[in-house]
C-alpha positions in Angstrom: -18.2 15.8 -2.4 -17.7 15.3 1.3 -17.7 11.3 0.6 -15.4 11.4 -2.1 -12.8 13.9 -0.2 -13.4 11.8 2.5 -12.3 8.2 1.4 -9.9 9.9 -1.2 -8.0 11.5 1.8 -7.6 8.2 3.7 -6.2 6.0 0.4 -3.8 9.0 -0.7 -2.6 9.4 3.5 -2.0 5.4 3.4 -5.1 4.9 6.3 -6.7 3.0 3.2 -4.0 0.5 1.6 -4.4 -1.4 -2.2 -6.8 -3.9 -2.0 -8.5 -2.6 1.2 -12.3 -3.1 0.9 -14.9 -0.1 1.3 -17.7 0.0 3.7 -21.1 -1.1 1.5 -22.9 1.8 -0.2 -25.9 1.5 2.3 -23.7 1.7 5.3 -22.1 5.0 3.8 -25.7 6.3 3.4 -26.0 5.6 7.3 -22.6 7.0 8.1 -23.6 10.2 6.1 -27.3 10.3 6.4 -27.6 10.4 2.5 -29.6 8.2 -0.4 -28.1 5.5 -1.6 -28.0 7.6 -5.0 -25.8 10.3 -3.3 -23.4 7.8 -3.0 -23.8 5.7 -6.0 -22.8 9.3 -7.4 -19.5 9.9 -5.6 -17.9 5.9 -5.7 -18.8 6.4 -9.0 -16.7 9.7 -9.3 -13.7 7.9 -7.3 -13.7 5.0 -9.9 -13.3 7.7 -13.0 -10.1 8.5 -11.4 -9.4 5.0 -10.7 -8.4 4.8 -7.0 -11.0 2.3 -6.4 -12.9 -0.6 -8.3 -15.9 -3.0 -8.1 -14.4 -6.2 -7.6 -17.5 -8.8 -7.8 -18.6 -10.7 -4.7 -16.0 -9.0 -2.8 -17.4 -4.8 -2.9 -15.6 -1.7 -3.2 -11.5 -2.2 -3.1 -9.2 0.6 -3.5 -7.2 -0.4 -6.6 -3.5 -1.3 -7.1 -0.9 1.2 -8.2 -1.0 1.1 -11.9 2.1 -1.2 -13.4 5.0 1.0 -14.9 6.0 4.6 -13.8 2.2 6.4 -13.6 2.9 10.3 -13.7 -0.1 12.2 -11.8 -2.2 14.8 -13.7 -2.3 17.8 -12.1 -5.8 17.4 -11.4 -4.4 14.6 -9.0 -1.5 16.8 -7.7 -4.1 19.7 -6.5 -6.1 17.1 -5.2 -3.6 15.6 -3.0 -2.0 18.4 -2.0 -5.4 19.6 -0.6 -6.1 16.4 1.2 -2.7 15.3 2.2 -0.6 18.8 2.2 2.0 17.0 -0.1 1.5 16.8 -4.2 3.8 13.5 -4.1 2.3 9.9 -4.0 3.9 7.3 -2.2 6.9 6.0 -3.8 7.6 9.5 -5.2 9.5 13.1 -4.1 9.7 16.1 -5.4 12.6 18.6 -5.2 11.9 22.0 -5.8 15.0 23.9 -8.1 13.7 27.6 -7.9 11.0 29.9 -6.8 11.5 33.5 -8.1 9.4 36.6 -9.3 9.6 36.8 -13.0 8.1 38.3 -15.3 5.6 36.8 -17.1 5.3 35.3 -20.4 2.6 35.4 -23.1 1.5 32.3 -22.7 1.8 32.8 -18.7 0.0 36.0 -18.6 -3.0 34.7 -20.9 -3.0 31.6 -18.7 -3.3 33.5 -15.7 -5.2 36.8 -16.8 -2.6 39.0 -16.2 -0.5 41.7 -18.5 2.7 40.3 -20.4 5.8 41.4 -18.4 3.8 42.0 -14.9 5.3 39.9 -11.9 4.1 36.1 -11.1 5.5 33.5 -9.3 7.5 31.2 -10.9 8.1 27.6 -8.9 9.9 24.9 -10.3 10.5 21.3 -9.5 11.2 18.0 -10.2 9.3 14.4 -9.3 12.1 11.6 -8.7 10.8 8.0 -8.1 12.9 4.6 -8.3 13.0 5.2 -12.1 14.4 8.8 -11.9 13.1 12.1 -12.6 9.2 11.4 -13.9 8.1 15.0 -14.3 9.5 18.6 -14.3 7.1 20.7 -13.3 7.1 24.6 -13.0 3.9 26.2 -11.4 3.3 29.6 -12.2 1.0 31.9 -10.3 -0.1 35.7 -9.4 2.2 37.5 -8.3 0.3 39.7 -5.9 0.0 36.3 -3.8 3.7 37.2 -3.3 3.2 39.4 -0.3 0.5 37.0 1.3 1.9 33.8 1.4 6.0 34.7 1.3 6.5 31.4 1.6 5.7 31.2 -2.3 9.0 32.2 -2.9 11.7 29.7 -1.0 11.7 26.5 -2.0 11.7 24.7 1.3 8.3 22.8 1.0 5.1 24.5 2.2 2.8 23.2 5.2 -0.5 22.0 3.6 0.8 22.7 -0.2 0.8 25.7 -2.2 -3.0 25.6 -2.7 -3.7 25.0 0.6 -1.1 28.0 1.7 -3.0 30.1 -0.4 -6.6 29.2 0.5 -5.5 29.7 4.4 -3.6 32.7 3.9 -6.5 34.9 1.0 -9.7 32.7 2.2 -9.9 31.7 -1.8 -10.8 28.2 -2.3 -10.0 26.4 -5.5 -13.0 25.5 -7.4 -12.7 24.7 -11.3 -9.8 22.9 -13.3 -8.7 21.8 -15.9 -6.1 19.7 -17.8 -4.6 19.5 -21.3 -2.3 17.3 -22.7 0.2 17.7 -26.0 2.9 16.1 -26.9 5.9 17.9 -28.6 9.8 17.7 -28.5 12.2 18.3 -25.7 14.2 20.9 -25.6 17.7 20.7 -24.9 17.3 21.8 -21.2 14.5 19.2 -20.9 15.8 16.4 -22.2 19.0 16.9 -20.2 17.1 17.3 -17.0 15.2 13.6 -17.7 18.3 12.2 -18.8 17.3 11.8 -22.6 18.5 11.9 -25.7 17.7 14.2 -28.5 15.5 14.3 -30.3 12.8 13.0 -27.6 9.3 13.2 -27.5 7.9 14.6 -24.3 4.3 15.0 -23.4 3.3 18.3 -21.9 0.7 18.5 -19.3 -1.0 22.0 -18.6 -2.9 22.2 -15.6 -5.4 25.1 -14.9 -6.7 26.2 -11.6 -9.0 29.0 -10.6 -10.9 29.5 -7.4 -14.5 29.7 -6.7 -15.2 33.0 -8.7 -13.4 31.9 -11.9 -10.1 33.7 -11.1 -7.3 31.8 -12.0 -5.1 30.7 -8.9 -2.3 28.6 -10.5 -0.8 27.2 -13.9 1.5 24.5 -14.0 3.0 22.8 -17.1 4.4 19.3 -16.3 6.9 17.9 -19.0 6.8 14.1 -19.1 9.8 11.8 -20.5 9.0 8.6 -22.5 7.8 5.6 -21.5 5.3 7.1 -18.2 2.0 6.2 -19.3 -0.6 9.3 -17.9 -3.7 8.1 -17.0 -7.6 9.7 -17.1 -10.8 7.5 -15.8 -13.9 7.4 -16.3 -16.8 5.5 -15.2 -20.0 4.6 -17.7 -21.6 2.6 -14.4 -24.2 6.0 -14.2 -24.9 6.6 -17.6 
C-alpha cells in the first residue's frame, strides 16, 4: 500500500508526467526493503487502474491520459483527494453549487445508515473541463460530521479534501469502497445542467465510502452526460 500511495501521489501531483519511466521493480524492493513479490503486487494494482503500463524493453511508464473526455470514478476521486487534497485531475475543475443540511432521503439514509428525514450533509458540484461540464456530482454524508468539520458546509474548497477534513478533524480513516454504475434518463434539471437535450441518457455513478470499522463516511452519486467513456482496469499479469 505504501508503494502504490506512493508513486500514485507523484503521477496525480504532476512530479511523475505521461510517459515517465518507473524505477525497476528490484530497485523499489531496495528503496523499500521489500520482496520483489511485494512489489510485483502493488505495480500490478497501479496497472488495474491504468495510471501506468509495461511498455517492453523500455520498463514501467506512467500511461497517457486516455483519448476523449475520461470522467473519474469515485474510487479515483477519494483517492486523489487523499493524496493530492484536490478531487480534480489536471485539465479539470470543479465548482461547488451548494452545501446545506437536508434532510435525508430514502435512498440517502439506507446509503448512509441513518433514519429517513434525519440531517446529512448535502454538497453539490460540478466538474468543467475544455469540453464543459463532465460530471455533476452531489456528495452526501452524516450529518453529525456537521459540527466537526464546519467547513462541510461552505462551498469554498476544503484544505486536503473532504475526506481528508474529516479524517484530521474525527481521526476516522477511510477504508472500504465501492462503486456502481447504471445508466438511466436525465431529468430535466440534469440535462439542462450538461447542456443536453431531452430525452438523454446519462450514466449514474454511486460511490460508497466507509471508514475502517465499516461505518459509512460518504455517498456521492455522479451523473455522467453522453459521450465520456468511464473507465475500470484490471490486470490478469498475477493471476
Amino acid at each position: 500500500m505504501q508503494i502504490s500511495t506512493d508513486i500514485r501521489e507523484q503521477i496525480h501531483s504532476g512530479q511523475l508526467r505521461p510517459g515517465d519511466v518507473l524505477p525497476s521493480a528490484r530497485r523499489l524492493a531496495e528503496d523499500y526493503g521489500v520482496s520483489r513479490a511485494t512489489v510485483d503486487k502493488a505495480l500490478a494494482g497501479l496497472r488495474a487502474e491504468g495510471i501506468i503500463r509495461a511498455v517492453p524493453r523500455v520498463g514501467t511508464v506512467v500511461a497517457d491520459q486516455v483519448p476523449g473526455a475520461r470522467v473519474q470514478s469515485g474510487g479515483m476521486r477519494f483517492r486523489r483527494m487523499l493524496t493530492t487534497g484536490r478531487a480534480t485531475k489536471p485539465g479539470e475543475r470543479s465548482e461547488i453549487l451548494s452545501a446545506d443540511l437536508v434532510p435525508a432521503p430514502e435512498n440517502v439514509a439506507a446509503a448512509l445508515r441513518v433514519e429517513a428525514g434525519s440531517p446529512v450533509i448535502r454538497r453539490r458540484r460540478q466538474f468543467i473541463d475544455d469540453g464543459g461540464v463532465a460530471a455533476l456530482s452531489t456528495s452526501w454524508l452524516p450529518g453529525d460530521l456537521a459540527k466537526a468539520v464546519p467547513a462541510l458546509l461552505r462551498t469554498e474548497r476544503i484544505e486536503g479534501g473532504t475526506i481528508g477534513a474529516i479524517s484530521a478533524a474525527t481521526g476516522r480513516h477511510p477504508a472500504p469502497g465501492t462503486d456502481t454504475a447504471m445508466a438511466r434518463l436525465a431529468t430535466e434539471e440534469e440535462a439542462a445542467d450538461l447542456g443536453l437535450d431531452t430525452p438523454a441518457a446519462v450514466l449514474v455513478v454511486e460511490a460508497r465510502l466507509a471508514d475502517e470499522d465499516g461505518v459509512p463516511l460518504e455517498y456521492g452519486v455522479d451523473v455522467i452526460g453522453p459521450g465520456r467513456p468511464w473507465t475500470v482496469g484490471y490486470d490478469l499479469g498475477q493471476v
